[in-house]
C-alpha positions in Angstrom: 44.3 -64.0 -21.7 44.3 -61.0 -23.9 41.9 -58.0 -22.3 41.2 -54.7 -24.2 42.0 -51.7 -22.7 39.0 -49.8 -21.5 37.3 -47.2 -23.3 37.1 -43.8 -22.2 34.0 -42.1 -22.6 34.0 -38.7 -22.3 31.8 -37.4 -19.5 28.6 -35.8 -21.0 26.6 -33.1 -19.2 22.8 -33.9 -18.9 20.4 -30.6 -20.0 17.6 -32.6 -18.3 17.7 -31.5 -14.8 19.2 -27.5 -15.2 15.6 -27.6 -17.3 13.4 -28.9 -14.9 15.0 -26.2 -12.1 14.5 -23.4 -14.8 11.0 -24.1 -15.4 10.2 -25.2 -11.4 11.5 -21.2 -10.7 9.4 -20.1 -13.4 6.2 -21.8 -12.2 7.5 -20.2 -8.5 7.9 -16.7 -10.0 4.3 -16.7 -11.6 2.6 -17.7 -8.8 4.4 -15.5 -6.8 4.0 -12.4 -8.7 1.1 -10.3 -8.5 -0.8 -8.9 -11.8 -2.5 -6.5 -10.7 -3.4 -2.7 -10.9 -1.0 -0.2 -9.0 -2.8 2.3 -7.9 -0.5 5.9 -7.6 -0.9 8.2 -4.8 -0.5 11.5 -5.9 1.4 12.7 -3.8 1.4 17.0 -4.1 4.4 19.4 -2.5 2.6 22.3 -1.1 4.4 25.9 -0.2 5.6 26.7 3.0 2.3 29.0 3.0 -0.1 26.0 3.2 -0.6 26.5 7.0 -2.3 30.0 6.5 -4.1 28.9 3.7 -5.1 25.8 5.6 -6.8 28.8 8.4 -8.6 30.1 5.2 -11.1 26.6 4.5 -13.0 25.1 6.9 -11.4 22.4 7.4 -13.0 18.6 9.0 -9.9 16.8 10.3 -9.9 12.9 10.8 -7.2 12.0 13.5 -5.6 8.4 12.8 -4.9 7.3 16.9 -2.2 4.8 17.5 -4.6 2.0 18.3 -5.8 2.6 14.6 -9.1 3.9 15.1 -9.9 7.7 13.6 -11.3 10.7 16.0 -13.4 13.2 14.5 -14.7 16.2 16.3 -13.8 14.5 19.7 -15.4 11.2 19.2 -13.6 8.1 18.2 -14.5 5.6 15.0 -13.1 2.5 13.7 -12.3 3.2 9.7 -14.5 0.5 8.9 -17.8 3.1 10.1 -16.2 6.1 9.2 -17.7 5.6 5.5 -21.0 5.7 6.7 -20.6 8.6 9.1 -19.0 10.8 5.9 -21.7 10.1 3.9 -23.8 13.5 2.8 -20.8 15.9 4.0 -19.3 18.3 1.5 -16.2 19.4 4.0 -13.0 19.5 3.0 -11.0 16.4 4.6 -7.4 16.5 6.5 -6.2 13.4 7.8 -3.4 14.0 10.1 -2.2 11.2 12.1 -0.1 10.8 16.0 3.3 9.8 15.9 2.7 6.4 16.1 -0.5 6.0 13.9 -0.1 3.0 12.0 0.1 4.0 7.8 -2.1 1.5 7.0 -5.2 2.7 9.2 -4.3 6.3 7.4 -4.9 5.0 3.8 -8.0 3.1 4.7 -9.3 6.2 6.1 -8.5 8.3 3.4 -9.9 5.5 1.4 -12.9 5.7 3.0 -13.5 9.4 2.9 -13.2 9.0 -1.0 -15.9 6.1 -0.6 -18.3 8.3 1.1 -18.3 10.8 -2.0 -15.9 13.3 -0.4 -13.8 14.9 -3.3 -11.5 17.0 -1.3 -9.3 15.1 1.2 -5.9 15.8 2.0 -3.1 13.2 4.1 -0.7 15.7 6.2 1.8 12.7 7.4 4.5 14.7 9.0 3.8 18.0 11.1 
């Protein structure tokens, strides 16, 4: 009985699957990224003179408390009313904050002052 050696095929690399992973982390990364606007906080360096310049104006400071709520001439406000209770002041704004003041509460209450039409607020984040 005569048999014929085998045939060697030479082992061929499929394209097939490395496509289907390239375009499942492409679907992952578009749905993962965000398009939308940044918005910049400009963010200025004053002088070491800002303090007596700060005695100057007269000033309305918002305190952001550690439990996230804002205290404004001794009385306490979540952000979320703070809009209303800005509305119809033309102070100038300073948003200072204790040590433990969460960030988050101080840029919705800087966002807020800016909601209720103030133009001139200022976020002091360290003393």
């Amino acid at each position: 009985m005569h048999l014929e050696p085998e045939r060697h095929r030479s082992p061929t690399i499929s394209l097939t699957p490395l496509i289907d992973v390239v375009f499942i982390l492409l679907i992952f990364f578009m749905l993962a990224s965000r398009f939308g606007d940044w918005k910049d906080l400009p963010v200025n360096v004053l002088p070491s003179e800002a303090s007596e310049q700060r005695e100057d104006k007269d000033w309305l400071t918002l305190t952001v408390t550690a439990d996230g709520q804002v205290e404004m001439e001794g009385e306490r406000y979540a952000v979320t009313a703070l809009a209303e209770r800005l509305q119809g002041r033309d102070d100038t704004v300073l948003i200072t904050g204790e040590a433990d003041a969460p960030l988050q509460a101080a840029l919705a209450t800087l966002d807020a002052a800016r909601a209720a039409g103030i133009e001139d607020v200022q976020l002091e984040l360290m003393p």
